[in-house]
C-alpha positions in Angstrom: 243.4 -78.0 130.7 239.8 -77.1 131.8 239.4 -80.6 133.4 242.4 -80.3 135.3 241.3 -77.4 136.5 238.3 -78.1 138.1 240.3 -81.3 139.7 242.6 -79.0 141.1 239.8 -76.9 142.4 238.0 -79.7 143.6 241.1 -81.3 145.6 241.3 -77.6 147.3 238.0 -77.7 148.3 237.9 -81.2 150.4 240.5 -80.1 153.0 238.5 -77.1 154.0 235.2 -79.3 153.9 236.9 -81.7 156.4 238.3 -78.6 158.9 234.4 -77.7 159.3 233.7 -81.5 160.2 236.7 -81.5 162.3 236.4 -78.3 164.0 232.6 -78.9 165.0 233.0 -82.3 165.6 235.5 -81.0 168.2 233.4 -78.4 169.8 230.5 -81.1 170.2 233.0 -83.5 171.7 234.6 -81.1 174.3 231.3 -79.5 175.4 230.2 -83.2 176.2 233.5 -83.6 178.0 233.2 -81.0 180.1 229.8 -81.7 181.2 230.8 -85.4 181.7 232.6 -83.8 185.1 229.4 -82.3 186.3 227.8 -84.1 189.2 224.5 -83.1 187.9 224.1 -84.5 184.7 223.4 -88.5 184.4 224.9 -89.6 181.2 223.3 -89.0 177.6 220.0 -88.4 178.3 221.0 -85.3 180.8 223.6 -83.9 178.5 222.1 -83.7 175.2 219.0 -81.7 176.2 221.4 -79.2 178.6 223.8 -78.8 175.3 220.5 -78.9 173.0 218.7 -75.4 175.2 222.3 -73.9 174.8 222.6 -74.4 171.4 218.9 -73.2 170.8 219.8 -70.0 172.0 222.9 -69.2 170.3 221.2 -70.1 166.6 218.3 -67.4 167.6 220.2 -65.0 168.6 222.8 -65.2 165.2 219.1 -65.7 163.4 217.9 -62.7 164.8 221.4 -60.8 164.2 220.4 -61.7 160.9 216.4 -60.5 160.6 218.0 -56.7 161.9 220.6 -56.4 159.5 217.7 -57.8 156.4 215.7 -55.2 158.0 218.2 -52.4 158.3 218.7 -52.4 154.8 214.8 -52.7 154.0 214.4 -49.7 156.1 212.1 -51.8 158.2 211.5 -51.8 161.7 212.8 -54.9 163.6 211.2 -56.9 166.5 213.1 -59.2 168.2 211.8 -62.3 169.8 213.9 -61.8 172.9 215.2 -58.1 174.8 218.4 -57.2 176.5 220.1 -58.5 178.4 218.6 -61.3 177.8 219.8 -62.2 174.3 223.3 -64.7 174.1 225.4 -61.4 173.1 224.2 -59.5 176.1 225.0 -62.7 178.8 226.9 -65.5 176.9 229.1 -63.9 173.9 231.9 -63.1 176.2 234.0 -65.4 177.6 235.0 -63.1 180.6 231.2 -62.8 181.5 229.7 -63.8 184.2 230.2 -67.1 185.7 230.3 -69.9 188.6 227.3 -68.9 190.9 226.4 -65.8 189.4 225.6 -67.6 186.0 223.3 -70.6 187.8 221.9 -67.4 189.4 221.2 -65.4 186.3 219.7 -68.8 184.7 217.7 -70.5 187.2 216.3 -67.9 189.3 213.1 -66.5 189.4 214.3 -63.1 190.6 218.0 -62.2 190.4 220.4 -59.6 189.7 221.0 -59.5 186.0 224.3 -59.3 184.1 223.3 -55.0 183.4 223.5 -55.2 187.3 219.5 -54.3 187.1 217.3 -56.6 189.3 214.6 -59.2 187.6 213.8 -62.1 186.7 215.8 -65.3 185.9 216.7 -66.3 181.9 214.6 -69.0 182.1 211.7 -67.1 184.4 211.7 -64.3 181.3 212.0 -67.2 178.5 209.1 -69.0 179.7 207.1 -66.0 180.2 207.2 -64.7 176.8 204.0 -67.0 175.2 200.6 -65.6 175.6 200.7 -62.5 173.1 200.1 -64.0 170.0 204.2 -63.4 168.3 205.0 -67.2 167.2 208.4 -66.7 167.7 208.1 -65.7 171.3 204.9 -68.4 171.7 207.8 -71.4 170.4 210.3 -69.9 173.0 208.1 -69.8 175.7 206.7 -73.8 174.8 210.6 -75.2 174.4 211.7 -73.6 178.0 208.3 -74.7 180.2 210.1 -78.0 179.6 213.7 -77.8 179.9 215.6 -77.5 183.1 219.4 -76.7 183.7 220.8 -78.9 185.7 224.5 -78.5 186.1 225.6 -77.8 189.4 228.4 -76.4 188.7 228.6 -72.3 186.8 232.2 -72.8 186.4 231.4 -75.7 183.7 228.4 -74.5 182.6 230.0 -71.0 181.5 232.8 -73.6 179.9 230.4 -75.3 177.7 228.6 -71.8 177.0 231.8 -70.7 174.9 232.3 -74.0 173.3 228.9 -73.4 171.8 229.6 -69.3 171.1 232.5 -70.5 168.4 229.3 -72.0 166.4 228.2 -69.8 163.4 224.5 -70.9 162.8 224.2 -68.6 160.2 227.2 -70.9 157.8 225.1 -73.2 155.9 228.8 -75.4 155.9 228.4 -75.6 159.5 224.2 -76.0 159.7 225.0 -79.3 157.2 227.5 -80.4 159.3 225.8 -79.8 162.8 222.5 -81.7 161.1 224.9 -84.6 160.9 226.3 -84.6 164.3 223.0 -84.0 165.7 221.2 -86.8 164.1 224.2 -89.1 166.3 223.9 -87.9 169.3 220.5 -88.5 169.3 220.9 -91.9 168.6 223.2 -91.9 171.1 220.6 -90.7 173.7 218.6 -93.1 172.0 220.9 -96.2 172.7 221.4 -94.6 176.5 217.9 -94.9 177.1 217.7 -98.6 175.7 214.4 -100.4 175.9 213.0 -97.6 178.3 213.5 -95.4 176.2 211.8 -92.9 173.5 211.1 -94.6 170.2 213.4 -94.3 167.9 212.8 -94.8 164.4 215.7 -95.6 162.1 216.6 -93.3 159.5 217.0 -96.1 156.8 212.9 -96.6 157.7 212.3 -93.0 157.8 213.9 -92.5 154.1 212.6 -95.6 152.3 208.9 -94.2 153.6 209.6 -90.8 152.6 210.6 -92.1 148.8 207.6 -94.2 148.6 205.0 -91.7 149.5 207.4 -89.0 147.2 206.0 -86.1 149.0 205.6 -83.0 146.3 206.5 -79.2 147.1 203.0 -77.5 147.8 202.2 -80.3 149.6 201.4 -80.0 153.8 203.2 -83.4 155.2 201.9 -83.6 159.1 203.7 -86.2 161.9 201.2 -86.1 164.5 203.8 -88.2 166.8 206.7 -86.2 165.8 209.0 -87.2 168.7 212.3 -85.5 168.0 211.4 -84.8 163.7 213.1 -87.6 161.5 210.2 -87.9 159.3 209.9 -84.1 159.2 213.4 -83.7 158.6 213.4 -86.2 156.0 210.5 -84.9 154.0 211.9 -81.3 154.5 215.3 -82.7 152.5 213.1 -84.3 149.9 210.9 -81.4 149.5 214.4 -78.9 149.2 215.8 -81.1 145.9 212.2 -79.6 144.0 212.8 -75.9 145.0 213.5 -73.8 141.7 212.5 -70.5 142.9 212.7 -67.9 145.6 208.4 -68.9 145.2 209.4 -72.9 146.0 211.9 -71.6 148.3 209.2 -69.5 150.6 206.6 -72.4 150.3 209.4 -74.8 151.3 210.0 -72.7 154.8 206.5 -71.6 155.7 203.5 -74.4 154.6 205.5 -77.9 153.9 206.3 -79.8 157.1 204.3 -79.5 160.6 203.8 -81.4 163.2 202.4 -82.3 166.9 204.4 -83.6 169.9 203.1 -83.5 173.7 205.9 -84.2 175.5 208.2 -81.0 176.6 212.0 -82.6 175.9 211.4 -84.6 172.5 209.7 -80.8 171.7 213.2 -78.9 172.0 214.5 -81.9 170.3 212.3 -81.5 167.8 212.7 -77.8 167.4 216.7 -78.2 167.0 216.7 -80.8 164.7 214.5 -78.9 162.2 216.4 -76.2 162.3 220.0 -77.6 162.2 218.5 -78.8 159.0 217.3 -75.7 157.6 213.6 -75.1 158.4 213.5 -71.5 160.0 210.8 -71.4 161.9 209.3 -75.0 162.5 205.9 -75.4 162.5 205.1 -77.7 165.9 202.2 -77.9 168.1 203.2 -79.0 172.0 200.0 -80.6 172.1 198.7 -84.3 172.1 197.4 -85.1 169.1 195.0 -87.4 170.5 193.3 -84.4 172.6 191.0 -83.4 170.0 187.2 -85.0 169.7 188.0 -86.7 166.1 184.3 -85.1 164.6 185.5 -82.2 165.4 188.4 -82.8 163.0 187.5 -80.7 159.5 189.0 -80.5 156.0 191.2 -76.7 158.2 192.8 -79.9 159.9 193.5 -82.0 156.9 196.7 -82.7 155.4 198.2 -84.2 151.9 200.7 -86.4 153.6 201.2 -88.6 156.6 204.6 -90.2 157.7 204.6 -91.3 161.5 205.9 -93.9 163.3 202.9 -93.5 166.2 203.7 -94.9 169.8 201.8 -98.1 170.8 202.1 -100.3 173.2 200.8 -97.6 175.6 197.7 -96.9 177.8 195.4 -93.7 177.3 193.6 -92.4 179.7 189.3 -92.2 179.6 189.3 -88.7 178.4 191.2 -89.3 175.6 189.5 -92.0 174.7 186.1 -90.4 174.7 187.6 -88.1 171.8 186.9 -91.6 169.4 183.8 -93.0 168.1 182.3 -95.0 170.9 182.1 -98.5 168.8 186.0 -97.9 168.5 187.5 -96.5 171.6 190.0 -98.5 173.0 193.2 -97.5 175.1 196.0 -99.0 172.4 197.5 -95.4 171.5 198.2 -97.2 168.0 195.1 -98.1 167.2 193.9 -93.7 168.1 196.5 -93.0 166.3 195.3 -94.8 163.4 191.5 -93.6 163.3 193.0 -89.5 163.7 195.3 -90.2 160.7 192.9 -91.5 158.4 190.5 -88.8 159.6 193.2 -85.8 159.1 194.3 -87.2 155.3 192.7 -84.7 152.7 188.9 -85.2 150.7 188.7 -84.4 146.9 190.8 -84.1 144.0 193.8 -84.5 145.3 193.4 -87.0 148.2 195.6 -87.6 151.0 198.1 -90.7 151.3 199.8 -92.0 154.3 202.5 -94.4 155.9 202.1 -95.6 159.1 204.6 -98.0 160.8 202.4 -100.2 163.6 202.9 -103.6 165.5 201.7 -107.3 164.0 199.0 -107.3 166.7 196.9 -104.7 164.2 197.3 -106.4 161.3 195.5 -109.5 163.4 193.9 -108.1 166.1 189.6 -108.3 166.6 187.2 -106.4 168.4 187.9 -102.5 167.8 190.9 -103.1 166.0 188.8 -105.1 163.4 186.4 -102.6 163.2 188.8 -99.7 162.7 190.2 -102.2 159.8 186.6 -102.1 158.2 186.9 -98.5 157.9 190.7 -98.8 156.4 189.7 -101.1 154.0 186.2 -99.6 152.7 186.4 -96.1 152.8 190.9 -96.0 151.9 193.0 -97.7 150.0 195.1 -99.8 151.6 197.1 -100.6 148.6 200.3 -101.7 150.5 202.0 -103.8 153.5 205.2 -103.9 153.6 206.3 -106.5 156.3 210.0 -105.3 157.9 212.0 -107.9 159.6 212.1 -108.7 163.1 214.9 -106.6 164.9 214.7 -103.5 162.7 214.1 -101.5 166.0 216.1 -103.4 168.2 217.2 -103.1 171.4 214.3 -100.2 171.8 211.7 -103.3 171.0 211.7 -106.9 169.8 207.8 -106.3 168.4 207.8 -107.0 165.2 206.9 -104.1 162.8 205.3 -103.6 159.2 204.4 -100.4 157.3 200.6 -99.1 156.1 200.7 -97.7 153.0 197.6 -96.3 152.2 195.2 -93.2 150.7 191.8 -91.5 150.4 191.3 -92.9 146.7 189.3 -95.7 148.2 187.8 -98.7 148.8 190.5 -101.1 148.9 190.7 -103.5 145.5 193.3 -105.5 146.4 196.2 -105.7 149.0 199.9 -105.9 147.9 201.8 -107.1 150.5 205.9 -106.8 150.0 208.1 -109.2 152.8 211.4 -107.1 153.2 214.3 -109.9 153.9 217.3 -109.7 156.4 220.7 -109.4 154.3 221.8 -112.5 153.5 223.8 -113.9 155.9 222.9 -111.9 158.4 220.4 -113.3 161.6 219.0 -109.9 163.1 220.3 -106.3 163.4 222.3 -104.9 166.2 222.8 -100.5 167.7 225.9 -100.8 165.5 225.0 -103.0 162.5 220.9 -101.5 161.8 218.8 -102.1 158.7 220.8 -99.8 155.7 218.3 -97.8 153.2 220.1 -99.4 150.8 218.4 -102.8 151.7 215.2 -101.3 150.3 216.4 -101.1 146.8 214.3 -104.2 145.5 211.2 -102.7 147.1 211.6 -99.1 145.9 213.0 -100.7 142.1 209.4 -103.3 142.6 207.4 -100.3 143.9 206.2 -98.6 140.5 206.2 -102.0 138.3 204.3 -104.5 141.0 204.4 -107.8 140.1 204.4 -111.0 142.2 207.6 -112.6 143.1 209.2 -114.2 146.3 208.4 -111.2 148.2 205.7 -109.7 147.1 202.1 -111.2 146.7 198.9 -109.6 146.7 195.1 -111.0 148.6 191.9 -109.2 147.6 190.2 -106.8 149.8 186.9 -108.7 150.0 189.0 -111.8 151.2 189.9 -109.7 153.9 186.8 -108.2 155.1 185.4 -112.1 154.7 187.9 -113.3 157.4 187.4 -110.5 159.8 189.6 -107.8 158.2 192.8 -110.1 160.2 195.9 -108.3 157.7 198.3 -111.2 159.1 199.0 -112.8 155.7 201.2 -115.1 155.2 204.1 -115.1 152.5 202.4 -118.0 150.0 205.5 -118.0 147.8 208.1 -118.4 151.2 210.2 -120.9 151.1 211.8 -120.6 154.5 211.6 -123.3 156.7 210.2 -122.4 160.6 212.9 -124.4 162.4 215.6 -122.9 160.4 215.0 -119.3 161.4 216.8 -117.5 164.1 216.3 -117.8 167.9 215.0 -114.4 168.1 212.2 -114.9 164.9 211.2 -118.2 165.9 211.1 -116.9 169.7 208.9 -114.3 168.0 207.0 -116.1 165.8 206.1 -118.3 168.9 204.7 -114.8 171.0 202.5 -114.4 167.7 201.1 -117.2 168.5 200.2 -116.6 171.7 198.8 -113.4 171.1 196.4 -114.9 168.8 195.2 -117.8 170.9 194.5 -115.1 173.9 192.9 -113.1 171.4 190.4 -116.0 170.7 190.5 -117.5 174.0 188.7 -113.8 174.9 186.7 -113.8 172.1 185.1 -117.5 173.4 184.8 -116.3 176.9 183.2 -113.0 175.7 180.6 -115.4 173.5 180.3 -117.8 177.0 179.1 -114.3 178.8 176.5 -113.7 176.9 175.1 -117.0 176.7 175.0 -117.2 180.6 172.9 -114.0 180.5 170.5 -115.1 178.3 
């Protein structure tokens, strides 16, 4: 009887589980709709920051509903981050308020005549004005809006989407879960809208498999220095939540587990929503480039237990950036910056820092600074692990391909294992709607703590790297695959290899020609 029972129960529950996906998915979808007939939103990448800087407000303000009542009943005093009428329930709750002109008026303006009929200044003028007095609520308010702009044209659809949003309760775990979910798609979607031009996107399947591997421990400080819009934040968070036991775990969880650094103003509000559809109250991001620090400056206040980041590369920094880095290794490849801070920022002593770093081929063989920076990897870390992804894992957004750095402070480097992750069988690359599944990572999560050499996995001692100029790019010696049988796209890759490597010597001899015509 007892079992039946809890079947019963059980078959009770689902339907009300799949109302709250329904209802929310619902709301998304029709606040999307509606700004689809605005003339001044272009697509995806318009609307999800306009519905994100909505949403944002709402969950304070039902946060900070919240924090008064906690505080009522403590008999505390309560500060809230923002004042009348300047909260959602002042200006947004009701669906009669104001609207059409008015609205853009109240939002956009610097100085205007606000909804108590009182003349000041604009939401967003007050929003962005609230940093500068030390409350880090206020100071993450102020950041998120010196970015975001609202650019519907129209107050009549804006005040539409405003009480979509207003049916939300932020403060229903149910519906947090669910919005996570929902979230987590549309930025793909704005992802996928962007396509090759586009922020980089890391896929979650990625993002998970480097999170289990590195098994990040509650009371640890895990840091994404690139943190674009928080998957590897977001991940770790929801590894670090299965350990909490304790209202103890449960503080350390929300206050000193997951930070992070991000320069650029829209993947910030991203950023900040993500985290906090997935339960972190108050993230902990700096709007800052991480790179804009002189790395000696960098001490063991800065130093973290974990790295996970998926750094950008490919791009260009500017002289005053580089002069931040050692001047025998200043280059303008952001990846290879990014590389030197994080195995600066990774913590000394008993307990040393570990990190996993996604980066392009063209480290693993590149000379010059790169080489140099490789050195260090290799004789002051351990670079225990390579894992080699296939090509197309971050398709369309670029055909590069990719491997993972798994590596620590319990240095030198021994020995390199190196683990080739295959393409599902039968399958000849991965597509938007057909990407690489964590469960594809089984075998190397399963080989992971019992290492032996196999078909995919082979190991090449550290002193036979630093002997051949600390070039990573090794080969599978137990592949059996046959060049002219792979793919188009991998042998077209395979061929651009190539090519880098031969320009890479090619300016290595004209480099050696130089100098002997000036002596």
């Amino acid at each position: 009887m007892p079992a039946k029972k809890a079947t019963t129960q059980r078959a009770r529950k689902a339907p009300a589980e799949l109302t709250t996906a329904q209802r929310l998915g619902a709301v998304v979808k029709s606040a999307r709709d509606i700004m689809r007939k605005d003339k001044g939103l272009n697509g995806d990448l318009d609307r999800l920051p306009m519905l994100t800087w909505i949403m944002f407000l709402k969950f304070l303000d039902d946060l900070e509903q919240a924090r008064e009542i906690e505080a009522e009943l403590a008999g505390e005093k309560f500060k809230p981050a923002i004042e009348k009428p300047y909260r959602w329930r002042d200006w947004a709750a009701n669906p009669q308020g104001i609207t059409g002109p008015e609205l853009l008026a109240f939002i956009n303006s610097e100085e205007c005549t606000r909804p108590d009929g009182k003349n000041g200044p604009g939401l967003f003028a007050y929003l962005r004005a609230l940093g500068g007095n030390g409350d880090g609520r206020r100071e993450v308010i102020a950041t998120v809006f010196s970015g975001v702009d609202s650019r519907m044209r129209s107050g009549y659809l804006l005040r539409d989407v405003i009480d979509k949003v207003g049916s939300i309760h932020f403060t229903s775990s149910d519906e947090l879960h669910t919005l996570g979910a929902l979230y987590e798609g549309m930025l793909r979607e704005m992802r996928d809208a962007a396509g090759d031009s586009g922020e980089f996107y890391t896929p979650r399947a990625v993002v998970r498999f480097m999170v289990e591997a590195v098994d990040p421990r509650l009371g640890e400080v895990i840091e994404d220095p690139a943190s674009g819009t928080g998957g590897f934040l977001v991940e770790a968070f929801t590894h670090l939540s299965k350990q909490v036991k304790t209202v103890a775990d449960r503080k350390t969880l929300q206050t000193r587990s997951v930070q992070g650094i991000e320069a650029k103003p829209m993947p910030y509000l991203l950023c900040q929503m993500n985290l906090l559809l997935h339960g972190l109250n108050a993230p902990r991001i700096a709007p800052a480039n991480a790179l804009g620090e002189k790395l000696t400056e960098l001490g063991d206040k800065d130093r973290v237990d974990v790295i996970l980041t998926n750094p950008p590369f490919g791009g260009a920094e500017e002289k005053g950036i580089q002069d931040n880095f050692p001047q025998d290794k200043r280059t303008a490849e952001t990846a290879l910056l990014f590389l030197q801070l994080i195995m600066r920022k990774l913590r000394r002593g008993p307990k040393p820092g570990r990190a996993a770093v996604v980066v392009p081929n063209g480290t693993l063989f590149g000379d010059g600074v790169c080489a140099r920076i490789k050195e260090d990897l290799l004789k002051e870390f351990n670079l225990h692990t390579i894992v080699r992804l296939p090509n197309g894992v971050f398709s369309p957004y670029t055909s590069i391909p990719t491997n993972i750095l798994f590596f620590d402070r319990t240095g030198p480097t021994k020995e390199v294992w190196y683990y080739e992750q295959p393409l599902p069988e039968g399958r000849k690359n991965y597509t938007k709607t057909q990407p690489i599944q964590f469960e594809e990572f089984a075998d190397c999560l399963q080989w992971w703590g019992k290492r032996k050499e196999n078909e995919r996995a082979w190991k090449v001692p550290a002193k036979d790297l630093l002997a051949n100029g600390c070039n990573l790019d090794r080969k599978n010696p137990n592949a059996t695959e046959d060049i002219t049988h792979l793919p188009p796209e991998q042998l077209a890759a395979s061929i651009l290899e190539k090519e880098m490597r031969i320009a890479e010597i090619v300016k290595g001899i004209q480099k050696l020609l130089a100098k002997g015509a000036k002596a």
